[in-house]
N, C-alpha and C positions, 0 to 999 in steps of 0.2 A: 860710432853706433848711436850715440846720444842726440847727438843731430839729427839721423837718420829717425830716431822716435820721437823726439819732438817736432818735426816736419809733419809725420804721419797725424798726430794730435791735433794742429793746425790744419790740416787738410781735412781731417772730421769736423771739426768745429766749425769749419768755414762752409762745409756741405751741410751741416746742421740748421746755420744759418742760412742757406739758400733754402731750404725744405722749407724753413717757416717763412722767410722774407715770398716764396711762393704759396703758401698758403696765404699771406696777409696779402696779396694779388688777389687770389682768390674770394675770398673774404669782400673785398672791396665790389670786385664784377658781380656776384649773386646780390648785394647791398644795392648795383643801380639795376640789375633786373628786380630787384624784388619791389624796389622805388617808381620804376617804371608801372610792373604788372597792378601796385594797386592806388598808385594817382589815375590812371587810366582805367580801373574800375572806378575811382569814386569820379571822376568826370561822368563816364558813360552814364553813368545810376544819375546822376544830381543833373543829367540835362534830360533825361528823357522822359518823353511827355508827345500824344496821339489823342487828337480828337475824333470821332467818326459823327456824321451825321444822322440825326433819329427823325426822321419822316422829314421835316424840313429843313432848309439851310443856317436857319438861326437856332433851332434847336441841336445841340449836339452831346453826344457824350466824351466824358476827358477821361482818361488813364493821366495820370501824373506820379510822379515816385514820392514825394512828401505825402500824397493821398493813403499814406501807409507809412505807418511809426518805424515799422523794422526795416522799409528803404532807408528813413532819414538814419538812423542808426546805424546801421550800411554804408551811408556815404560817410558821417561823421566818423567811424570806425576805422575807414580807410584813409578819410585825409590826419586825423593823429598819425596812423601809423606810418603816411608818409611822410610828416612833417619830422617824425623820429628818425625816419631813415636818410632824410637830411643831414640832421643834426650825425647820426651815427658815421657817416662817412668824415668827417674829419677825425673821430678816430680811428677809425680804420685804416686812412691816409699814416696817423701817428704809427697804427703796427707795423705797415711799410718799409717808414721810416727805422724805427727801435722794433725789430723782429722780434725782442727777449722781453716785450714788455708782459707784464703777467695780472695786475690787478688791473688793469683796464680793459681786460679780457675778459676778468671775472663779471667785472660790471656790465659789461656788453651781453653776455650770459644770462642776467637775471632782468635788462630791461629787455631784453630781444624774447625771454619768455615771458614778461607782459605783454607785450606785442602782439605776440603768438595767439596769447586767449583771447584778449580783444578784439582778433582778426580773425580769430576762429570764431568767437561768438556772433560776430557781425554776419560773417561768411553763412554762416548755419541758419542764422534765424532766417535773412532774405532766401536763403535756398527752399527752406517752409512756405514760404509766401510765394514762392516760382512754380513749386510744385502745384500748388493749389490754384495758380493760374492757369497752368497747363493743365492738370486732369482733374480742379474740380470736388468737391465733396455732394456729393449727393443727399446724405443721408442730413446735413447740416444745413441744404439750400446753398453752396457756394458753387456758382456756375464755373465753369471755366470758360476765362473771358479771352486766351489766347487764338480761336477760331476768329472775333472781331477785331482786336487790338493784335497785331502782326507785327509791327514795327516796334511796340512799347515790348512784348515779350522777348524778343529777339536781342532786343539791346540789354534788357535786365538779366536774362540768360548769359548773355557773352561775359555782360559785368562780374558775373560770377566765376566765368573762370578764369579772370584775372587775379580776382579774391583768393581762389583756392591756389592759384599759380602762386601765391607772394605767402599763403601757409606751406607750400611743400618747399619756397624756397627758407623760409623763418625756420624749417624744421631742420633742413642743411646747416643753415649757417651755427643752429646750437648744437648741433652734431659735431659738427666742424674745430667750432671752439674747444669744447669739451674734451677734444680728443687731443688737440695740441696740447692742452692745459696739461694734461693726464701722461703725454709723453715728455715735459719739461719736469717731473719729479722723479 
């Protein structure tokens, strides 16, 4: 019978270990969509740029994303946070590897909620400057210039929801963590 309990111990421990060796799967897949959704915001935002012509051909007006502090900050915003999600994927690859590892989770925790604010702060200010493209302040003289500029609002709109797509996945992944952390004690 002592066999037969020590088998049984072994067979939780080892289902233990798949649970987390599948979460640190996990872990890693939301890490290249999230690397994905905002290298592809900060491309989209940091290339777009529409001139339209004003009475004649050599006169025109430019929409540009740097013509505006909180695009560049947007794009800057997003290529840190991609360049971190580089770097984060080799440890992620390490939890893969050691499923039981615990303070490199912790860490992962508290730079991936830098992340978070940073990506949130970027995310929010440009979505300010989207808004006021598209409908405009009246009361301040800010036209909205989305009726002339089509293509430049179209793209800075999409870029946004890449942004918010790589916050709701930043917001998983320290869920995520948090909750393994919480069940290894």
């Amino acid at each position: 019978m002592a066999g037969l309990e020590l088998g049984a111990k072994d067979s939780g421990s080892a289902r233990k270990a798949g649970v987390h060796r599948g979460v640190a799967v996990l872990d890693f897949i939301l890490r290249l969509v999230a690397l994905i959704a905002t290298l592809a915001s900060a491309i989209a935002m940091g290339t777009t740029d529409e001139s339209l012509p004003f009475f004649t051909q050599f006169i025109r007006f430019r929409a540009k994303y740097n013509d505006l502090p909180t695009f560049t900050f947007f794009v800057v915003a997003n290529s840190i946070v991609s360049a971190y999600l580089v770097l984060s994927l080799a440890l992620s690859i390490f939890h893969i590897i050691r499923s039981g590892a615990q303070s490199s989770r912790v860490v992962l925790i508290f730079f991936d909620t830098g992340m978070l604010s940073l990506l949130t702060a970027g995310a929010s200010a440009a979505a300010a400057i989207v808004y006021l493209a598209h409908k405009g302040n009246t009361r301040t003289n800010w036209f909205a210039i989305c009726q002339q500029f089509n293509s430049f609002c179209e793209r800075i709109s999409g870029s946004l929801i890449g942004s918010f797509g790589g916050i709701i996945v930043f917001i998983l992944l320290i869920l995520m963590s948090a909750v393994t952390l919480s069940r290894r004690h």
